[in-house]
Structures are given as structure tokens and as C-alpha cells.
C-alpha positions, 0 to 999 in steps of 0.5 A: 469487531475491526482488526488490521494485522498481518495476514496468515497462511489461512487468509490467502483464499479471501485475500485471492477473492478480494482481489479478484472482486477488485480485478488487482493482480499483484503475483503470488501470495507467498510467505514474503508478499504476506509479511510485506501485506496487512489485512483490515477484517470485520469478524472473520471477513477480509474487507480490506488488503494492503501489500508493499514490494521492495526495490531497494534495503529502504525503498518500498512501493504499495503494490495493492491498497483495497477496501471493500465498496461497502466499506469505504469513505469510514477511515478504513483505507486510512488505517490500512495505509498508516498500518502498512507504513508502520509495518514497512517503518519496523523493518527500516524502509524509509521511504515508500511510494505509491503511484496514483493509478485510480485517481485516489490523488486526494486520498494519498494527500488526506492521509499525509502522503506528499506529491512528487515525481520520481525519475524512473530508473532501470530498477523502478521500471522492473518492479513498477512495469515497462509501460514507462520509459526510462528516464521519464519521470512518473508522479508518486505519492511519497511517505519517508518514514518515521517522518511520516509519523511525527505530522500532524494528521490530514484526515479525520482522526 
């Protein structure tokens, strides 16, 4: 049976394989990154992780947003995303960002998530990476929530 939930402290091991399988690397899996991730899991097996960082009191990025290969195109990374959006909307994010950086463009805008370029800032460069300047723009996809929530949905529902 399916289930996305937040992880514990017993699925740090398969989260860390996951993400190993992928080649992902996003830090420690403390205690926050964990209440700031949800897991998608088929029985006992994590076939799915999906985390966010925040840089300001409303303003998250998705640091990591993976599912299986064998379990992709079935919706899952669209559970997965709308889960980690509504965990982020519950502790008063408001708006959350992820960069395009596996050509997953059409994805983010079948879930709902819209275009846009964002000046990078100081703070944004610090949790994004310096392989951007200051003061350059970088394109994100962008969800402001509970906007987000209130359209119509893009992908197949």
C-alpha cells in the first residue's frame, strides 16, 4: 500500500540509500531536515523523499524531490511535491521555490507551479550554492501557498 508521511528516525538509512541510488546530496539527515521532508513508501520501501530548507520565516526552497525510476510517470512525484507543499503551507511558508536543475520544467508546470526568475540575493546564494553570482537572476518554479491549492489541478487527478 502507498503512503506519503513525514519520515522518522528509522528511515534515515533508506532515505540515505535513496539518495545515494540517485547521486543527491543535500547534508545531514537530522531531526529538522526530517520534519522539513515527506517520504512516498510502497509497504516498508521508501521509493520516494521530498525535503525543503528554509531562508526566511515564509520563504522555503525543495532542496530534494526524488522517486524511484521504476516508479515514475504514476503520479507519485506529484503526491509527493503537493504533500511537501502542504507540509511547508501548515507552518506558514508562503512561498516555496524549486530550481530546475534536471530539466523537470514540464513537471513543475503539470503540478501547478508557475515560471518566474528570482534575483538572487546574498541569502538565496548561501543556501542555493555560489555557482551563481549576486545579482544575477536564476529561473524557479515558484508554488505561493494556500494559493497554490485553491487552482484547478494541471496533472491527471
Amino acid at each position: 500500500m502507498l503512503n506519503i508521511r513525514i519520515p522518522k528516525e528509522r528511515d534515515k538509512k533508506k532515505i540515505s540509500s535513496l539518495l545515494r541510488e540517485e547521486n543527491i546530496k543535500i547534508g545531514d539527515l537530522d531531526d529538522d531536515k526530517l520534519n522539513k521532508s515527506m517520504v512516498v513508501c510502497d509497504g516498508d520501501e521508501i521509493i520516494g523523499y521530498g525535503s525543503y530548507f528554509e531562508i526566511s520565516d515564509k520563504t522555503a526552497f525543495i532542496d530534494a524531490l526524488i522517486i524511484k525510476r521504476e516508479y515514475r510517470r504514476q503520479y507519485m512525484g506529484d503526491g509527493l511535491i503537493k504533500a511537501l507543499l502542504n507540509l511547508a503551507d501548515k507552518r506558514k511558508i508562503k512561498r516555496v521555490y524549486i530550481i530546475d536543475g534536471n530539466n523537470n520544467s514540464l513537471f513543475y508546470k503539470k503540478v501547478g507551479l508557475a515560471k518566474r526568475k528570482l534575483d538572487v540575493s546574498e541569502d538565496i546564494l548561501k543556501c542555493i550554492g555560489n555557482e551563481l553570482k549576486k545579482d544575477e537572476t536564476v529561473e524557479v518554479f515558484e508554488a505561493i501557498l494556500p494559493d497554490f491549492f485553491n487552482k484547478a489541478c494541471k496533472s491527471h487527478c
